[in-house]
C-alpha positions as CSV (number, residue, x, y, z in Angstrom):
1,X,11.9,-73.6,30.6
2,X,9.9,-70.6,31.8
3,X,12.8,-68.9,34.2
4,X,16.2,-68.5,34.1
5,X,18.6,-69.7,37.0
6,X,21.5,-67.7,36.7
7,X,23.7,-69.9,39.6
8,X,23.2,-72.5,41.4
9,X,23.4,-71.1,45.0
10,X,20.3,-68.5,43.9
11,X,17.4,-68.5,45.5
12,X,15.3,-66.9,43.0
13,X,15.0,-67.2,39.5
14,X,14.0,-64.7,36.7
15,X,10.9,-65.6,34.7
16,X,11.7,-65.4,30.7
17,X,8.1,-64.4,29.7
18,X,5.2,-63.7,31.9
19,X,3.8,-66.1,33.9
20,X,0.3,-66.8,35.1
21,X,-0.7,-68.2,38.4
22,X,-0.1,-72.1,38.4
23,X,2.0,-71.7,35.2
24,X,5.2,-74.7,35.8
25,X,8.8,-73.0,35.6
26,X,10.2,-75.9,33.9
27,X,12.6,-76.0,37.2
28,X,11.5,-79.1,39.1
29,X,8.1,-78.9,40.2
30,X,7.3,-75.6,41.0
31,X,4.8,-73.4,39.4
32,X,3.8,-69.9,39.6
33,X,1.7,-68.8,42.7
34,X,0.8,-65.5,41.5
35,X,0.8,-63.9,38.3
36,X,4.7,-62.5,37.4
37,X,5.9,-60.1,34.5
38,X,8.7,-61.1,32.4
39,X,12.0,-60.1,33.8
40,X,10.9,-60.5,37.4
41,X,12.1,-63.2,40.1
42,X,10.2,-65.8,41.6
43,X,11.1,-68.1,44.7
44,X,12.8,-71.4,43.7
45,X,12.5,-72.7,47.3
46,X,10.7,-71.7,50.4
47,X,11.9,-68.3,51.7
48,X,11.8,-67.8,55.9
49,X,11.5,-64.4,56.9
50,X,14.9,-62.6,57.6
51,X,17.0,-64.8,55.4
52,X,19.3,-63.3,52.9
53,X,18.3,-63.9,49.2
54,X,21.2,-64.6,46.5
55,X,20.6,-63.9,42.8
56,X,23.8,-63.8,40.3
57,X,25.6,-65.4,43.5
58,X,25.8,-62.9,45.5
59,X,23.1,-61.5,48.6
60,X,20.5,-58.9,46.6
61,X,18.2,-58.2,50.2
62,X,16.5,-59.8,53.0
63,X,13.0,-61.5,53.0
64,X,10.8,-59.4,54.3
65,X,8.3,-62.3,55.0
66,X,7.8,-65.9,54.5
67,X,7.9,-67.0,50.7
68,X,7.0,-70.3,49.2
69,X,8.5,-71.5,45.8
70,X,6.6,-69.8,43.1
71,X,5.9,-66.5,44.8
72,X,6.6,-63.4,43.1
73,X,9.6,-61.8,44.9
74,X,9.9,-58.1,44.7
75,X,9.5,-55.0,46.7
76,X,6.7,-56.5,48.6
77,X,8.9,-59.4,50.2
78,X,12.3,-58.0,49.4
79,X,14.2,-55.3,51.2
80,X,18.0,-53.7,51.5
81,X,20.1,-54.9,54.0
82,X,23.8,-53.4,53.9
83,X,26.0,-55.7,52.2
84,X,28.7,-57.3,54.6
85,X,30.7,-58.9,51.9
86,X,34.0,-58.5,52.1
87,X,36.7,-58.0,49.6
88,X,40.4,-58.8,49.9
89,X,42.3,-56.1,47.9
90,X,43.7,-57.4,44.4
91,X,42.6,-61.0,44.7
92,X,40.6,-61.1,41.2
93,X,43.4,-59.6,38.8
94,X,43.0,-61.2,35.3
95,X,44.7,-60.7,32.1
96,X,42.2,-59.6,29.6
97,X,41.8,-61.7,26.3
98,X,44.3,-62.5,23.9
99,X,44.7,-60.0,21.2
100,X,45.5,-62.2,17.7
101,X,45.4,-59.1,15.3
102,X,45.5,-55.5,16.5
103,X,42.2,-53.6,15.7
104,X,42.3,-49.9,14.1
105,X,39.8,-47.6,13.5
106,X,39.4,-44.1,11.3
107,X,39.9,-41.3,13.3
108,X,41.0,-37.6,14.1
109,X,44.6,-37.1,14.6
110,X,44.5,-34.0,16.6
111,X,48.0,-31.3,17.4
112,X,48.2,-32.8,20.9
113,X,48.6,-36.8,19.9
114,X,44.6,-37.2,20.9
115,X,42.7,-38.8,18.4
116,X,39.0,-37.7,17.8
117,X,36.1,-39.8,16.5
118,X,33.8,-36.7,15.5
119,X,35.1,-33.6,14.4
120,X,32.9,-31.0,16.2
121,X,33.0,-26.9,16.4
122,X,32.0,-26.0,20.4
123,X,30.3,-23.6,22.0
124,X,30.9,-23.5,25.6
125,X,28.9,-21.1,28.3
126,X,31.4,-20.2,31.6
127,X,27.8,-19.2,33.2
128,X,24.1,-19.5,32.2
129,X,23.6,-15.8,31.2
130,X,25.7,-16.8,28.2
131,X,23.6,-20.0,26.9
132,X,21.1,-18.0,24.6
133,X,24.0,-16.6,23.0
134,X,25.7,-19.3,22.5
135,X,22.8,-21.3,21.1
136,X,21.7,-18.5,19.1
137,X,25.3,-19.2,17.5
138,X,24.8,-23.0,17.2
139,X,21.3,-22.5,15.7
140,X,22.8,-20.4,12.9
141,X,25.1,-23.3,11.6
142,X,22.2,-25.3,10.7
143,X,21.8,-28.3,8.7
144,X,21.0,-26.4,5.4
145,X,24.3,-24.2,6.3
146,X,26.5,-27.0,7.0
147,X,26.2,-28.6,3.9
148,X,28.7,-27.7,1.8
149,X,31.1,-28.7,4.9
150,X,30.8,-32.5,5.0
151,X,34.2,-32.9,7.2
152,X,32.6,-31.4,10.2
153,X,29.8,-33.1,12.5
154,X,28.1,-29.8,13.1
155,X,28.4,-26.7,15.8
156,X,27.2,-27.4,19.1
157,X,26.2,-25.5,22.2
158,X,27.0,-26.4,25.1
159,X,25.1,-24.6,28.4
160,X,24.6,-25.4,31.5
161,X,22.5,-22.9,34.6
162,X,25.3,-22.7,37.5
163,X,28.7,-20.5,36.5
164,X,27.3,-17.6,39.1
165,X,25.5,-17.4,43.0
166,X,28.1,-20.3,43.7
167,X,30.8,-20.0,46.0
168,X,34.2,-19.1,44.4
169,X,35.9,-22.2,45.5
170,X,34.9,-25.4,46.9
171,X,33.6,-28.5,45.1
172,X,30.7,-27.2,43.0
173,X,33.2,-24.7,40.9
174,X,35.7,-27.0,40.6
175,X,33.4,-29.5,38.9
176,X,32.3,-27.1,36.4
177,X,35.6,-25.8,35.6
178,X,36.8,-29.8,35.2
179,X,34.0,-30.2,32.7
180,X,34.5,-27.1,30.6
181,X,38.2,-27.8,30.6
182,X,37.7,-31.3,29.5
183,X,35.3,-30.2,26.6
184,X,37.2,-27.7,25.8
185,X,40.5,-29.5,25.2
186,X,38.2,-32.9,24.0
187,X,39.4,-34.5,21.0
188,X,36.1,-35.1,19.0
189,X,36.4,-31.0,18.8
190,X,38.5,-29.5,15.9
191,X,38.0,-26.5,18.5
192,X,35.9,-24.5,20.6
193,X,34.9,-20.9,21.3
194,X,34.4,-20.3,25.4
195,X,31.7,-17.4,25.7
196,X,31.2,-16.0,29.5
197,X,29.0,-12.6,30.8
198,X,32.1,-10.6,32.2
199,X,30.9,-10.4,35.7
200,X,30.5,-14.1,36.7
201,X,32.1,-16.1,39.7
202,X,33.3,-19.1,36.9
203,X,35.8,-15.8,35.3
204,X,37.2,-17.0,32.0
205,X,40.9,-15.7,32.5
206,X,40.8,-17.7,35.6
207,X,39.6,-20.7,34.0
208,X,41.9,-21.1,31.0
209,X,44.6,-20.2,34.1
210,X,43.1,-23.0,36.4
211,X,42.8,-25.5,34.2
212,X,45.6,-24.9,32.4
213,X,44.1,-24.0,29.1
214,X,46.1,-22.1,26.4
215,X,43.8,-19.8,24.1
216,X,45.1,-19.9,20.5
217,X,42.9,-20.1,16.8
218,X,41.6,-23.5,17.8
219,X,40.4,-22.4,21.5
220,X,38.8,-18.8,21.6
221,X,37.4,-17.0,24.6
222,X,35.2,-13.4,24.7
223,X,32.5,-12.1,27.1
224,X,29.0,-10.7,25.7
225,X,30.1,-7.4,28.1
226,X,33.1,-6.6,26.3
227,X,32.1,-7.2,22.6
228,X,28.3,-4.8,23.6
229,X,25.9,-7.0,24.3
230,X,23.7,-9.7,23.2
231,X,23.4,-9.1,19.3
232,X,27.1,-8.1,18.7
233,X,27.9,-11.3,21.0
234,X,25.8,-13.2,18.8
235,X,27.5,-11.6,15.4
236,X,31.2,-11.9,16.9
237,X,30.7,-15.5,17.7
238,X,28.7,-16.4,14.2
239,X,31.8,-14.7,12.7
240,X,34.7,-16.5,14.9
241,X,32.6,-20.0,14.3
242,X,32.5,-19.6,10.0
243,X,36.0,-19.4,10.0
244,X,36.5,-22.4,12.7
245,X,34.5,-24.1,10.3
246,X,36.3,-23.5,7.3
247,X,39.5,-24.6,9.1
248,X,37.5,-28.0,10.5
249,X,36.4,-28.8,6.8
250,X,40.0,-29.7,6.0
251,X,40.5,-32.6,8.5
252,X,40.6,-35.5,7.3
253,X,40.0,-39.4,9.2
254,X,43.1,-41.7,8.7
255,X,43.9,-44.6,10.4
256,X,44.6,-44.8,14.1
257,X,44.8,-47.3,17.0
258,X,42.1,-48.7,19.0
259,X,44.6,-47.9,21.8
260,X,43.2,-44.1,21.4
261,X,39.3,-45.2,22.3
262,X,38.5,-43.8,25.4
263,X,35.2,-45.5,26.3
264,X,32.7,-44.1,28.2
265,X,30.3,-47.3,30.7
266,X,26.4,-46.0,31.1
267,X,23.4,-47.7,32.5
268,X,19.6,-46.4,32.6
269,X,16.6,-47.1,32.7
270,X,18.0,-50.8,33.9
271,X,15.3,-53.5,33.8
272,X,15.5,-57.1,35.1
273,X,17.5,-58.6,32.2
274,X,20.3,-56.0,31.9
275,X,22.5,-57.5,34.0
276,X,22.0,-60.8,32.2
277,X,22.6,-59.9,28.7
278,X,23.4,-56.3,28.0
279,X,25.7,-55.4,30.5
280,X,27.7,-58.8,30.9
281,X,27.9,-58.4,27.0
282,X,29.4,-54.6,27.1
283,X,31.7,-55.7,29.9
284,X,33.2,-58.6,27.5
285,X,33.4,-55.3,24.8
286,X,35.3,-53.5,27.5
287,X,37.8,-56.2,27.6
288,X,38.7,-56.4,24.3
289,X,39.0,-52.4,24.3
290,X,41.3,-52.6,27.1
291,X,43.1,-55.5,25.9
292,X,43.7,-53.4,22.5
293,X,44.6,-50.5,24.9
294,X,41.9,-48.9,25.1
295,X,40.7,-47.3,28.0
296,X,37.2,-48.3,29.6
297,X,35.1,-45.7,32.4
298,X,32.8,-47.0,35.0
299,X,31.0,-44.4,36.8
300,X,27.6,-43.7,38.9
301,X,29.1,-44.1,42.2
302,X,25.5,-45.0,43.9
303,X,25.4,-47.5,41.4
304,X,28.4,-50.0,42.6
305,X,27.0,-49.8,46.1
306,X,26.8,-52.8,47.6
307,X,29.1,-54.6,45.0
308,X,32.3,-52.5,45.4
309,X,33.5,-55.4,46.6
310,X,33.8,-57.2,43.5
311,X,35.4,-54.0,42.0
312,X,37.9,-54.2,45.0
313,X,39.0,-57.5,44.4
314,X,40.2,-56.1,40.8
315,X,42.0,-53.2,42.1
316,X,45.5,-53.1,41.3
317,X,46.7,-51.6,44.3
318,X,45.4,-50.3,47.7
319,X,46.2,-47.3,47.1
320,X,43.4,-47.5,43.6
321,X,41.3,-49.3,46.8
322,X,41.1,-46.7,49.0
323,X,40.3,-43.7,46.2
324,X,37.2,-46.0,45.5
325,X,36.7,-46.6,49.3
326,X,36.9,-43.0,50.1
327,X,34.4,-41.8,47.3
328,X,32.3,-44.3,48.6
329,X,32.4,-42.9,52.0
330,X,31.9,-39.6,50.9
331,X,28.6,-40.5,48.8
332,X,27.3,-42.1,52.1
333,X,27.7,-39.1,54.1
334,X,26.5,-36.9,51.2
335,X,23.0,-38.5,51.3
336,X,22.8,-38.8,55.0
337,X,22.8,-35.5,55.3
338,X,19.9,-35.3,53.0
339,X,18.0,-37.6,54.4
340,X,18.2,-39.9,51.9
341,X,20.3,-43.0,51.5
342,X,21.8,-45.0,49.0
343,X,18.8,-47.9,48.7
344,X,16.5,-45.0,47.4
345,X,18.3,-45.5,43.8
346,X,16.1,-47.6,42.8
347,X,13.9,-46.1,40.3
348,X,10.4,-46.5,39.7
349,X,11.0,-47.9,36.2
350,X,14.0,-50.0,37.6
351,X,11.3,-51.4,39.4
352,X,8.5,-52.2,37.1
353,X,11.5,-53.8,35.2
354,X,11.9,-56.4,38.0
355,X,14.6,-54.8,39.9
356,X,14.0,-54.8,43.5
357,X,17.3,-53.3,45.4
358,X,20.7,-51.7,44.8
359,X,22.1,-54.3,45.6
360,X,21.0,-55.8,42.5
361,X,20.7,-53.3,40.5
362,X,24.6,-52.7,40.9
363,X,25.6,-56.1,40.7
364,X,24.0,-55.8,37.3
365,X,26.0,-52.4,36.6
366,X,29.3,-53.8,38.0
367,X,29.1,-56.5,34.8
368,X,29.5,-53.5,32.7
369,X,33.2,-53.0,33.8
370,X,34.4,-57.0,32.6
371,X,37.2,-58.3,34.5
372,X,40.2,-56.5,34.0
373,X,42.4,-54.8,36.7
374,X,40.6,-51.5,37.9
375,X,43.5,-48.9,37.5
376,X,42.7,-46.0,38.8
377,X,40.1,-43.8,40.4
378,X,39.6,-40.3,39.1
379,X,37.3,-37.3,40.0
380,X,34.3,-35.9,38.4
381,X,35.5,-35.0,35.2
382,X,39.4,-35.3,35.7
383,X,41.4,-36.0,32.9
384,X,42.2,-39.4,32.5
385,X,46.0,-40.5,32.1
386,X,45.8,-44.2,32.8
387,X,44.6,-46.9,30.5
388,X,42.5,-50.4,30.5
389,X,39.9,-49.7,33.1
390,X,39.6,-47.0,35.0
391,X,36.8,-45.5,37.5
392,X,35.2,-42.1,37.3
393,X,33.5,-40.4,40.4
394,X,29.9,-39.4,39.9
395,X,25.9,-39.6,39.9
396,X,23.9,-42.1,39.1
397,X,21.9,-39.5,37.0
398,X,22.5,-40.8,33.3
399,X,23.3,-37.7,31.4
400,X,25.3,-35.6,34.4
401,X,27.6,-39.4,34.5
402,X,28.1,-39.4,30.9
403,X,29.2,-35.4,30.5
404,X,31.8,-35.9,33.4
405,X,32.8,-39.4,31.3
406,X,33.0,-37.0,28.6
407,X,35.1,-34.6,30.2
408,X,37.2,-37.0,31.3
409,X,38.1,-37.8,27.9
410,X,35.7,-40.5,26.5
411,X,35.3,-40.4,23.1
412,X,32.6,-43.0,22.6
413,X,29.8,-43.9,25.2
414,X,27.9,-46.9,25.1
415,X,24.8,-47.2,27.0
416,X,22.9,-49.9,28.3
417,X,18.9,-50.1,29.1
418,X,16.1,-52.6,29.4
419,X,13.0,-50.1,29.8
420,X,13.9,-47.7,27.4
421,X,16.6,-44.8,27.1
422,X,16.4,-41.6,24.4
423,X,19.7,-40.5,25.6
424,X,22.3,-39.3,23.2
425,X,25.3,-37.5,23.3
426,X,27.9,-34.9,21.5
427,X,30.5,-34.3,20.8
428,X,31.1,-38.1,22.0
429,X,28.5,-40.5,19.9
430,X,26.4,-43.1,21.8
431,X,25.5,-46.3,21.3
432,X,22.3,-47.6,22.9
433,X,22.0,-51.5,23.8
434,X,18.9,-53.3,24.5
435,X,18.5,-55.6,27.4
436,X,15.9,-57.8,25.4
437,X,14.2,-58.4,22.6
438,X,10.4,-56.7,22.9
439,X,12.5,-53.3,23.3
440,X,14.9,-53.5,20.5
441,X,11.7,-54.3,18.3
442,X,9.8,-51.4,20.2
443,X,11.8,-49.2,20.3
444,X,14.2,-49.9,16.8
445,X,14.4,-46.4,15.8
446,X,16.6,-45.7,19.3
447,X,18.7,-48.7,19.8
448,X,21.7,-49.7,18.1
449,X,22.3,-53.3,19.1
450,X,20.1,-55.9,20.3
451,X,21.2,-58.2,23.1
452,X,18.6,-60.8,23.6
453,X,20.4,-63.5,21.4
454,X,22.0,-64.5,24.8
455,X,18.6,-65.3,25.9
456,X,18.6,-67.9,23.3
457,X,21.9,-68.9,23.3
458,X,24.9,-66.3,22.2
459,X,27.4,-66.5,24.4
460,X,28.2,-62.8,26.9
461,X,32.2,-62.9,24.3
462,X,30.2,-63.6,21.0
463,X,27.8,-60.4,21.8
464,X,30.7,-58.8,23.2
465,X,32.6,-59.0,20.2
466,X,30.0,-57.7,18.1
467,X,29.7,-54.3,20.1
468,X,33.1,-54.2,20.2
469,X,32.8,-54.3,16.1
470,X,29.9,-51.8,16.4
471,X,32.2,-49.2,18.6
472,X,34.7,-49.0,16.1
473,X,32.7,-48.9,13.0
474,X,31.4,-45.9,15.2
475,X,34.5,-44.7,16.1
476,X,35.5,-44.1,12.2
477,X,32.2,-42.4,11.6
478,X,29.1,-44.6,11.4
479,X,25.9,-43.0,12.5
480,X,24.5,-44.2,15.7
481,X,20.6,-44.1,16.1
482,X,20.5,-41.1,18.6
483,X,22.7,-38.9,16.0
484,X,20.8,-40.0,13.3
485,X,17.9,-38.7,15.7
486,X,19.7,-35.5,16.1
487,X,19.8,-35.9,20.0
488,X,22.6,-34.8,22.5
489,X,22.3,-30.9,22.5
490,X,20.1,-31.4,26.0
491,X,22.1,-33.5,27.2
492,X,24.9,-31.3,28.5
493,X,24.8,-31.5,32.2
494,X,27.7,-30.7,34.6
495,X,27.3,-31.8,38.2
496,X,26.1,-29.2,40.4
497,X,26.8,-29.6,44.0
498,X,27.6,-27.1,47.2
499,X,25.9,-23.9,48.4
500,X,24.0,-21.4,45.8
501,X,24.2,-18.0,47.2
């Protein structure tokens, strides 16, 4: 067999290696009328022009034209039409799997009952005039320097380019001062040193105020204009950070619950088979989290559009239905009044993967989520207080998602991709998961767990329960690939939103 059908009621099926014209499917007697790339859909049956077309089930677009079985269906044939599914509140609740014997992992038993999985110092920015400082700091604690301090994961800084020429209230500060907030009390920090200009809109004193922050020896706070400038910023913080250091070099790992994961759900660079394999097979991970009592995040609002519905059929109450309605709402306006709209997501690599709309790219991210009860629907960056899964306002841009899933409180992300993601995070490590085989081989020295086998036969709970093996092995210290890679210090990136003045 040359294509996979992944229901019975589709209409298209997705070709497992690339086809050449008049190539059989092994479905029947159709063959290939075109040439098609691995991971892309062909017609099972003729197509008439206007008819929805169903893939995992569910409505993906609207042919564009008249297909005959065999033809290549993409961008060409295939376009958006809204969804008009609709979902009755709470109708898909499910238990998730039975736990036989209760998981732990090694962790960081931090003063306020959080529990880390890395034990980071930070350096946070309140406003870009502050980032060469602070990573002038960072740079300082290098590898060479951090030798002889094998308890702690390493300084990082932690910059961003808004803090100033933003309105004082209003959306756009309020994001940032979430994130910081979130960082700054994060539990894969032993603790972290908030550097600001002095003159900025994002004021410190406000900030530890706002948020609720309380300065002592593990959170510290100065401004470059009350210390003199640039080099004796630089000197004060080098100095505050050795002694952080030396404190941080005395923690130790012991054993905690896998209750205290905090998981952190991320999609990019999404190709045709990722919502076969890899992201079916994280959602099974996040039910075992969550049935442990963990917590699991999906996030990148654009990214559910078109298949909230399935996501409000596992609400727990209307009241979690609305929040998710109501962000949804607001992301629809949002682009509309850029001229953009949601169907643009889409990217050109999602594309030359075999994805064709956002419809189907988001009923590929959905799987990412499993089936448990959604719980609760929280704002960029807000701190998280419920458990199992949860929803997290925010982009669909990978590494802006995963800093507010951060913020929020994730200690671990786990990231999905079929075309190829570098992506990699601090102080929360990130495993990468491959979509299919040709880029786990490709691309081995970036991704952590190979997904294909359900290509060939693992079952979505057997792959599931090896990255749910894989998270906690991380969780008590193992290297992922991107930290063996030394990536995440980019990768900081708050959402900026509202009027620059």
């Amino acid at each position: 067999m040359k294509v996979l059908r992944l229901t019975d009621a589709d209409d298209v099926g997705i070709a497992l290696t690339p086809l050449a014209a008049g190539d059989a499917l092994g479905l029947g007697d159709i063959c290939a009328l075109e040439p098609i790339a691995a991971g892309h859909k062909v017609a099972l049956r003729r197509i008439e022009a206007g008819k929805a077309i169903v893939k995992y089930g569910a409505i993906i677009g609207q042919a564009l034209q008249n297909m005959e079985a065999g033809a290549h269906v993409h961008s060409h044939n295939l376009g958006f039409v809204a969804s008009s599914q609709e979902a009755i509140i709470g109708s898909d609740l499910k238990a998730g799997p039975p736990v036989v014997t209760p998981r732990s992992f090694e962790g960081y038993h931090r003063p306020d009952g959080q529990v880390g999985t890395r034990n980071y110092i930070g350096v946070l920015t309140s406003v870009n005039c502050s980032a060469t400082v602070a990573k002038r700091i960072a740079a300082f604690f290098h590898e060479d320097r951090m030798a002889e301090f094998a308890q702690v994961d390493g300084v990082a800084a932690f910059t961003h380019t808004t803090g100033c020429g933003t309105a004082s209230t209003g959306v756009g500060v309020e994001n940032l001062q979430r994130t910081l907030a979130g960082y700054a009390r994060h539990a894969n920090f032993h603790s972290v040193v908030i550097i600001g200009l002095g003159c900025e809109v994002n004021q410190l004193d406000r900030l530890v105020k706002d948020m609720g922050l309380t300065r002592s020896d593990r959170l510290q706070t100065f401004t470059i204009q009350d210390v003199g400038g640039t080099a004796r910023a630089i000197e004060h913080g080098r100095g505050l950070v050795q002694e952080l250091v030396q404190e941080a070099n005395h923690a130790r790992r012991t054993t905690a619950p896998v209750s205290a994961l905090t998981l952190g759900l991320q999609c990019g660079g999404s190709d045709g088979w990722s919502g076969v394999t890899a992201n079916p097979a994280l959602g099974a991970a996040s039910d075992l989290l969550v049935a442990h009592g963990g917590t699991a995040i999906l996030s990148e609002t654009p990214e559910i559009y078109g298949a909230e519905y399935l996501l409000l059929q596992r609400a727990k109450n209307a009241e979690v239905a609305q929040a998710l309605k109501d962000r949804l709402a607001w992301w629809e306006d949002y682009v509309g009044k850029h001229g953009a709209s949601l169907d643009n997501n889409p990217s050109p690599g999602n594309k030359a993967g075999g994805l064709t709309t956002i419809l189907e790219k988001s009923l590929g991210a959905v799987a990412k989520s499993g089936s448990t009860p959604l719980n609760a629907v929280y704002r960029y960056g807000q701190a998280i207080t419920e458990k199992g899964f949860v929803f997290m306002d925010s982009p669909g841009y990978d590494p802006c998602s995963a800093t507010g899933q951060i913020a929020s409180g994730a200690n671990l992300i786990a990231f999905t991709t079929g075309r190829g993601s570098v992506f990699g995070s601090k102080p929360s490590p990130c495993l990468k998961l491959a979509s299919n085989q040709a880029l786990a081989r490709h691309m081995d020295e970036d991704m952590d767990i190979d997904c294909s086998p359900i290509l060939s036969g693992e079952s979505i709970e057997a792959a599931g329960a090896r990255i749910f093996e894989a998270l906690i092995e991380t969780a008590s210290g193992k290297l992922t690939q991107s930290e063996a890679l030394g990536l995440g210090d980019e990768e900081f990136v708050p959402w900026q939103i509202g009027a620059f003045l």
